[in-house]
N, C-alpha and C positions, 0 to 999 in steps of 0.2 A: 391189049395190054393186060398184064396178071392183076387178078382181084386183091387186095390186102387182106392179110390173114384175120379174120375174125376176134373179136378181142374174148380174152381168158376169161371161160366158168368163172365164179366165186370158188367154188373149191380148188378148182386149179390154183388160182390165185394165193389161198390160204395153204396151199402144200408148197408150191414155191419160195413161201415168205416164212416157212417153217424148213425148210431146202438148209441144208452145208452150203456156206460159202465157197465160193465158187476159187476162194484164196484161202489158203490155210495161215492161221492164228499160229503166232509161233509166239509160245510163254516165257518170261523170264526163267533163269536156269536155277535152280536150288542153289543152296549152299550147300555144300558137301565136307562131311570129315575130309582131312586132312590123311590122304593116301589113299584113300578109302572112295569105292564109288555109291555108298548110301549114303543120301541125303540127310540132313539134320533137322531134325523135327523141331518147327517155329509155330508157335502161339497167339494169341492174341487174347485175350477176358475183356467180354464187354460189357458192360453192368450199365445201363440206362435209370438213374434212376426218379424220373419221373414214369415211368413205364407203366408201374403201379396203379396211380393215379388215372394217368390217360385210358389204360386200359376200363378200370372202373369206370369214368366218363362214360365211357363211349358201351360199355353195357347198362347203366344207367338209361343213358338212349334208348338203347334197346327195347329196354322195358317200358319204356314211357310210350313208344309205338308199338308195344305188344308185339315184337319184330323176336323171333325163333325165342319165344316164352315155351314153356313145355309144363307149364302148370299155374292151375290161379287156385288163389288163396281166399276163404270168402269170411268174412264175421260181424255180425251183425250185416248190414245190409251194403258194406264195402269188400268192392272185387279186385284184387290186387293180379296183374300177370308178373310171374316171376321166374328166373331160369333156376331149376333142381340143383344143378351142380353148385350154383355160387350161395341159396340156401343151404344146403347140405354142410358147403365148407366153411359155412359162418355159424355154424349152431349143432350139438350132438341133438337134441329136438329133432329138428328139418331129415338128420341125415337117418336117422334113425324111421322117422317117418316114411320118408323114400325109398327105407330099405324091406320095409313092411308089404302087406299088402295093398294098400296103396301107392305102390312103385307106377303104376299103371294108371289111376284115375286123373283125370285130365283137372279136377276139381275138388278139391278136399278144403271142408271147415272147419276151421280151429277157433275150439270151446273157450268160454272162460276167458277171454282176451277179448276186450271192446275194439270196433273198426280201427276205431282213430289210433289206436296205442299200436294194431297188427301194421297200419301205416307209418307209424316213425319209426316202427323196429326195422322194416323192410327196408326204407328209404336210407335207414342209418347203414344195412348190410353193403346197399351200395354206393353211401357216399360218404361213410366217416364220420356220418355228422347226426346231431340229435339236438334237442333243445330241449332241457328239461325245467316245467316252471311249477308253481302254487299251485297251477288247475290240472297239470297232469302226472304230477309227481307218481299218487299213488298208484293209479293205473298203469303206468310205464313199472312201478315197484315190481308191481304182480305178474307183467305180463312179462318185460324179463326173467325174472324167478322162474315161472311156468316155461318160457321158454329159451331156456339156458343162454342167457347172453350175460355171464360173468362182471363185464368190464362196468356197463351201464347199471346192472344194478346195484353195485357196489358205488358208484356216484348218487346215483337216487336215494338211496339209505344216509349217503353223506350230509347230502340237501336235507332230508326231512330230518337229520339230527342238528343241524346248521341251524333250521328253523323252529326246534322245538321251543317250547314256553309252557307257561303255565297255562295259558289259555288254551291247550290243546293236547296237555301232557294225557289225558284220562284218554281221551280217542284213538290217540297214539298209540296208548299202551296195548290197546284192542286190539289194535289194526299189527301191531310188530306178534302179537300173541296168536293172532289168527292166522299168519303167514312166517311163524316161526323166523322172525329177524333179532336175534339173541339180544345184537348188543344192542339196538335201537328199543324193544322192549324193555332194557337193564336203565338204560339213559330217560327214558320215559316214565320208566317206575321211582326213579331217586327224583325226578321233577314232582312226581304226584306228592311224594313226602315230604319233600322241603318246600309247597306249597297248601299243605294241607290245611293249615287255619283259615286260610283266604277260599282256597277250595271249599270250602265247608261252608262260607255265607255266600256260594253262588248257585247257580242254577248247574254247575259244572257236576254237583256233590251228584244229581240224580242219575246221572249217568253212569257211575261208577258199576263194575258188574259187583254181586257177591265174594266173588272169586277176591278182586281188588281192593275192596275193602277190608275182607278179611287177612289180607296180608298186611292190609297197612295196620290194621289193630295189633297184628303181631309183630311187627318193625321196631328194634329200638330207635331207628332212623327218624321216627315220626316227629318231623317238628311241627307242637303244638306248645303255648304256654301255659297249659295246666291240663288235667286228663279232664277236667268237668268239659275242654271244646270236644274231647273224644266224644262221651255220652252225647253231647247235643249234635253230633254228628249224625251220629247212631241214630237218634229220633230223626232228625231233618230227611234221612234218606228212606228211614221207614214213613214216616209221614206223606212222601211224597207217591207209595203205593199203599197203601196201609192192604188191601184187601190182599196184592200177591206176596207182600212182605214182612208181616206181621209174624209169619211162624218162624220168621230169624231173628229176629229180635232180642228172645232172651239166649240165644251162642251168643250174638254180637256183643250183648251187652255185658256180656261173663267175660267177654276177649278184651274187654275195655282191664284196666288196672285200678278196681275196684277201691282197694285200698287207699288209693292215692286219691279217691274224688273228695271234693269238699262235703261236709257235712251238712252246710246249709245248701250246696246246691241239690245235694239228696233230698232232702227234707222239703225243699221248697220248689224245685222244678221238675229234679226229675223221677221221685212218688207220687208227686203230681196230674204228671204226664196220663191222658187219654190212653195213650197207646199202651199202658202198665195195669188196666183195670183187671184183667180177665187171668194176669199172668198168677203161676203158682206162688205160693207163699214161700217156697224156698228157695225163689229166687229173690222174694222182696227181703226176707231174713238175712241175703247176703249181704244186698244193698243199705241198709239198716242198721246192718251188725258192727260191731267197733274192731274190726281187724287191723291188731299191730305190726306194723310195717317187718317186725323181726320175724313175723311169726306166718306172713301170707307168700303164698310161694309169687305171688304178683305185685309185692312191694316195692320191687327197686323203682322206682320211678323212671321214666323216660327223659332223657339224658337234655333234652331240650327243654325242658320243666323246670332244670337247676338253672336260674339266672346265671348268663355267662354272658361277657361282656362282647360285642362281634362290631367292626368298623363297616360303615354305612356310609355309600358315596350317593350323592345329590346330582341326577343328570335333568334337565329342563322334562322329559316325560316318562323318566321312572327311579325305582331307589335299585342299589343292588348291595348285596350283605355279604363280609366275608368273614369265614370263620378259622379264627386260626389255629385253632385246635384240629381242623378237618384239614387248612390249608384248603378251603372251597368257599368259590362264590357261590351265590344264592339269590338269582333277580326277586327282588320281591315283584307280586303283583302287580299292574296297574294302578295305584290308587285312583279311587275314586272320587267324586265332587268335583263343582265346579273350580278350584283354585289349584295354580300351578305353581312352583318357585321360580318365576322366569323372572325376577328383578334383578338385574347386573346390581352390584356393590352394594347388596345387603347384607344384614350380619345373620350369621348361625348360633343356636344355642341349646342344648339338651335342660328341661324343665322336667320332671315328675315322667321319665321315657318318654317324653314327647320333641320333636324336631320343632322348635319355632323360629321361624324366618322373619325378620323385623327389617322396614325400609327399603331401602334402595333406589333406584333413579328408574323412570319412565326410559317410554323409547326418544323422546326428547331432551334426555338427561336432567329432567328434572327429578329431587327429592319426594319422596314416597312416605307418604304414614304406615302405608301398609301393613298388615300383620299376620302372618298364617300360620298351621301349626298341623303337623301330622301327627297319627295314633295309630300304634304300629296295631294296638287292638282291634281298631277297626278296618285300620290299612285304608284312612282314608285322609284327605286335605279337608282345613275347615280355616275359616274366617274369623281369626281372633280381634280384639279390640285394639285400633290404630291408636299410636304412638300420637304421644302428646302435642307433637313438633315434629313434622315431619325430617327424617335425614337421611345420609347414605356414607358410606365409606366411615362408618359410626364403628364402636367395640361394645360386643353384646358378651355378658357373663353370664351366671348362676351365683348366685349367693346367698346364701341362708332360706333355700325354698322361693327364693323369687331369682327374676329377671331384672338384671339390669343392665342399662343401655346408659351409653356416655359418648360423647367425642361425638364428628364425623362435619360433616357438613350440612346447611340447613337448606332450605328452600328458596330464603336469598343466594344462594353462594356463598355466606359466608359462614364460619366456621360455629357449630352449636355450643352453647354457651354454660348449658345446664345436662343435668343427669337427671334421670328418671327411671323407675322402678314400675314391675307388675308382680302385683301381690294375688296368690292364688286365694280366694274364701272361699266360706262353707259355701256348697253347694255348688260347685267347683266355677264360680262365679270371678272372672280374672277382671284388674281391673291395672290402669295405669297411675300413678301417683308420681308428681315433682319428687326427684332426691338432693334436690339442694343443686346451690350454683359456684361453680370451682372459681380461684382466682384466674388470670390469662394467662400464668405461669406455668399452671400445675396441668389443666388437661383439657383444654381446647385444641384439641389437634384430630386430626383426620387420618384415615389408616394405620391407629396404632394397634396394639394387640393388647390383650389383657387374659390373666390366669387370677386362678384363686391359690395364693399361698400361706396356709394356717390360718391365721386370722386378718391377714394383709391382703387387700388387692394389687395385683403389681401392673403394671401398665411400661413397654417398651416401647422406643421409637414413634414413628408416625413423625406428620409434619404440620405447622402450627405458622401461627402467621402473628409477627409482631411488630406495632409501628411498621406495619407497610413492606413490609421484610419475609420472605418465605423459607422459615427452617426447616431443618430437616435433622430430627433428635437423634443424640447419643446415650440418652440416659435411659437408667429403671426407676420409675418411681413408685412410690408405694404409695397408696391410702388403706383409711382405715373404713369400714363399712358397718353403720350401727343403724340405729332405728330412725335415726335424723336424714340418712343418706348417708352420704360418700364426704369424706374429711382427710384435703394433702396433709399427712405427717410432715413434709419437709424434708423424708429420707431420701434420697435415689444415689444409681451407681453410676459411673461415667464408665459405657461399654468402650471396650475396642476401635469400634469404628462407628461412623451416622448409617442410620438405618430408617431408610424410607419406607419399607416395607418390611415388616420380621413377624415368625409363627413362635409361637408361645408355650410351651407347657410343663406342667410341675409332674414329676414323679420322685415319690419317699422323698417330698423335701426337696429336690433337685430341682433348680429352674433351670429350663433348657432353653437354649434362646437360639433361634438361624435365620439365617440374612435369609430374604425371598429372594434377593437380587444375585447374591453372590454365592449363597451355598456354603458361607461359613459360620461356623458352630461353636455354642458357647456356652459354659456353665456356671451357674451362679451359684454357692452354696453361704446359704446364709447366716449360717451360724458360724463361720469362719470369715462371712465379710468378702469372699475374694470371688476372682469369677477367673475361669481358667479355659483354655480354649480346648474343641475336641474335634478329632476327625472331622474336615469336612464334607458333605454332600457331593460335592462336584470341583474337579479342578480347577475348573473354566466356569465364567458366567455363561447361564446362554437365558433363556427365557426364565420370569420369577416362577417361580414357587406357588402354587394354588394354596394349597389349603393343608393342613393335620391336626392330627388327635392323636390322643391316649387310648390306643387298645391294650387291655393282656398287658400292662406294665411295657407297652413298649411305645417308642414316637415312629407315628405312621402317617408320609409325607407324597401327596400328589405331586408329581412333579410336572410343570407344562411343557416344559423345554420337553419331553419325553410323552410320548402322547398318552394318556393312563398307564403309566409305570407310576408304581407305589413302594416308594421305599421304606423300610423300616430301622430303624436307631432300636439297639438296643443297650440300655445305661450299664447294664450287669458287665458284656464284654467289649462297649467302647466301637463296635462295629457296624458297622451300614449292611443293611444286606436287601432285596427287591423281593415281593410275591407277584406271583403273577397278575396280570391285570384285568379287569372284569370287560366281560367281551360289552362294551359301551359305543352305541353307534352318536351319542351327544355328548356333547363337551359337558365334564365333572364341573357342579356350580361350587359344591361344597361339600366336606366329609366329617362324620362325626360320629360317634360309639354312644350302640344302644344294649340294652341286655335283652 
């Protein structure tokens, strides 16, 4: 019988299976013009668009198994493999590079870029993605800049402007200086000056280059409150090298605004001064000499110098300042000291420029003696003398050089009964004194408000508890405030409407009165006896009203319902109008105008 044919090579096999069927393929027919035997040309656009993506994926891969790499990248002691073309088209650096002589080296180092930074820029080329934090900001700054990735570094200058403060503004300013970042250098240098007093009693002052400081001596910008902190600036930072800084001393101290320094701080600290032995005599002549402000090309004083009245908002861990003449916020410092304003429902009050916070409730809602007091001199908290009686949801004034406190609630829960005053003495010695006890009519009540009008205390709203009964006032009452204490006249007006809660304040004579609850407004003029309504705040109730004051002749209102929006009332044209609001990562406890 016949053998069976032996079975097919492999190649055989593979030309077989690459072989014309053995049946012809017949195509669907075109469409064709009409008369006409040329077919009509059909389309299709296919846009995938995840493609993109996938595609980077899957070179991503690539490079993580060093799979058709065609160059590695080395810096410091991190070896990256990476493919030329998709560097090249992510960066004029790369392409530029590749197009050098180095097109050929299988290994090229790039300077001046730390591993870890040549790492996220790489990993970002092929995935989109980057994560820029506190610990690598600056490094990623430099090392995009250095190697042209536009996108990312213009986020990382946003970040470290996001982040700036005054605790870092002088580094800052180096670091945008040394790497020519304009505006984050411009944002850096205006923090140096609107913290310079605070600056100047830290360890921050030493760091400052020459360079810096001499521009802040030149700055009308420099807020300080008198040029004698300039001088002691001047010494604190030469003092701090004296042997390499000593020969700037007297430019510095010629760029200070001589004119304008006190005569006893000349006479008494800064002739005084170690650092002034060796200097010539016509520079101490200057310092000495009686130059009239008309007549010194250096007179004008620095524009921070003029008492100007700026609203000051109270967050649980810092203050921040706005000026409305700049239309700019201004965080103050950190203060320092152990004590913080974190007591819910205690009162605020400006004493002598100073913030003093009186009472309030624990974290158990109990009543507080407490007493604190900031100095904007020092820019620090301090522990003033507790209140006689402890209380909370109290009304804290100013009147005639003292402090006085009335109303609120006691430490039993029930309603405080008596006033009381703190009297500043010699030796700046505060102390608390009784101011007498009201009848139950006139001002036992809780969350009322209180202004100073001429020689009247006026006191609105709030709520009071009688026989057993919990009101809730519609009146304004007056007292009178003498050396005795606090005495009801008897006078009051019957408001509008009950007000449980209302903000308070006098301007030229105006008493201005608004619901916290409702956002309706109210004015009292009292030489005419009547009280007349005005524009309100808000159409709708939504959340009350925190807190206001009197800046700049105008009423300047926290609003809660609005999350730090600050509205301003101005009496002149009857209008409400907002400034922007201070970038505050904690809730406003309370706001008040310092000069």
């Amino acid at each position: 019988s016949p053998k069976p044919p032996p079975p097919p090579s492999p190649l055989a096999a593979a030309t077989a299976a690459t072989a014309a069927p053995s049946c012809s393929l017949e195509l669907p027919e075109l469409p064709r013009r009409r008369n006409s035997d040329t077919p009509v040309t059909v389309s299709l656009q296919l846009e995938v668009s995840n493609h993109p993506p996938e595609l980077l994926a899957s070179l991503n891969a690539l490079r993580c198994e060093a799979a058709f790499t065609d160059v590695a990248l080395e810096a410091d002691t991190c070896t990256l493999h990476a493919h030329r073309a998709l560097l090249a088209a992510a960066s004029p650096y790369f392409r530029a590079m590749f197009s050098s002589q180095f097109k050929r080296a299988p290994l090229l180092h790039v300077t001046s870029v730390s591993g870890e930074t040549l790492r996220l820029i790489v990993e970002y080329v092929y995935t989109s993605k980057i994560e820029i934090t506190t610990d690598n900001v600056q490094d990623l700054t430099v090392g995009c800049k250095l190697l042209h990735f536009p996108l990312i570094l213009h986020q990382c200058v946003s970040f470290l402007m996001h982040h700036l403060d005054s605790t870092n503004a002088v580094t800052m300013e180096q670091f945008a200086a040394a790497y020519d970042f304009v505006e984050l250098r411009e944002e850096a240098r205006q923090r140096v000056l609107e913290n310079f007093a605070s600056l100047a009693e830290s360890n921050e002052l030493a760091e400052l280059t020459l360079e810096q400081l001499t521009g802040c001596l030149q700055s009308d910008d420099l807020f300080v409150r008198s040029e004698d902190e300039v001088a002691r600036a001047v010494l604190r930072w030469v003092g701090h090298r004296p042997v390499e800084r000593s020969q700037h001393l007297s430019g510095l101290l010629l760029g200070c605004r001589l004119s304008c320094l006190n005569r006893e701080f000349i006479q008494s600290e800064l002739l005084l001064s170690p650092l002034l032995r060796d200097f010539s005599s016509e520079l101490l002549t200057q310092l000495t000499g009686h130059l009239s402000l008309e007549e010194s090309p250096d007179a004008t004083p620095r524009p921070s110098t003029l008492r100007r009245e700026q609203l000051v908002v109270l967050s649980h861990d810092y203050l921040e300042a706005y000026n409305p003449a700049k239309d700019k916020w201004c965080r103050i410092a950190f203060p320092t000291g152990g004590f913080r304003p974190t007591a819910r429902d205690s009162a605020v009050c400006v004493l002598e420029n100073e913030i003093w916070l009186t009472g309030g409730v624990d974290s158990q809602g109990r009543a507080l003696p407490d007493v604190v007091r900031y100095s904007p001199l020092t820019n620090a908290w301090s522990e003033g003398p507790p209140l006689l009686s402890a209380r909370s949801r109290h009304t804290c004034v100013c009147v005639r050089g003292s402090l006085l406190v009335m109303g609120g609630v006691g430490l039993d829960g029930r309603m405080c009964t008596g006033a009381e005053v703190l009297r500043l003495r010699a030796g700046g010695q505060a102390v608390w004194e009784p101011a007498g006890q009201l009848p139950e009519h006139a001002c036992r009540k809780e969350a009322s408000a209180t202004a100073l009008s001429s020689s009247c205390l006026i006191e609105v709203g709030g709520v009071k508890v009688m026989n057993g009964n919990t009101l809730i006032m519609n009146t304004l009452d007056q007292h009178l405030v003498n050396d005795k204490g606090v005495e009801y006249t008897g006078e009051y007006y019957v408001l509008p409407e009950k007000l449980r809660c209302a903000l308070l304040a006098v301007i030229d004579n105006l008493v201005l009165i608004l619901s916290s609850q409702t956002g309706k407004f109210w004015c009292l003029e009292p030489m005419r006896k009547s009280v007349r309504s005005l524009p309100a705040l808000r159409p709708e109730p939504t959340q009350p009203l925190l807190c206001a004051t009197v800046c700049d002749r105008r009423l300047y209102c926290v609003d809660r319902g609005h999350p730090h929006s600050i509205a301003v009332f101005d009496p002149e044209s009857s209008c409400w109008s907002t400034v922007r609001p201070p970038k505050l990562s904690t809730e406003i406890l309370h706001c008040v105008t310092l000069q």
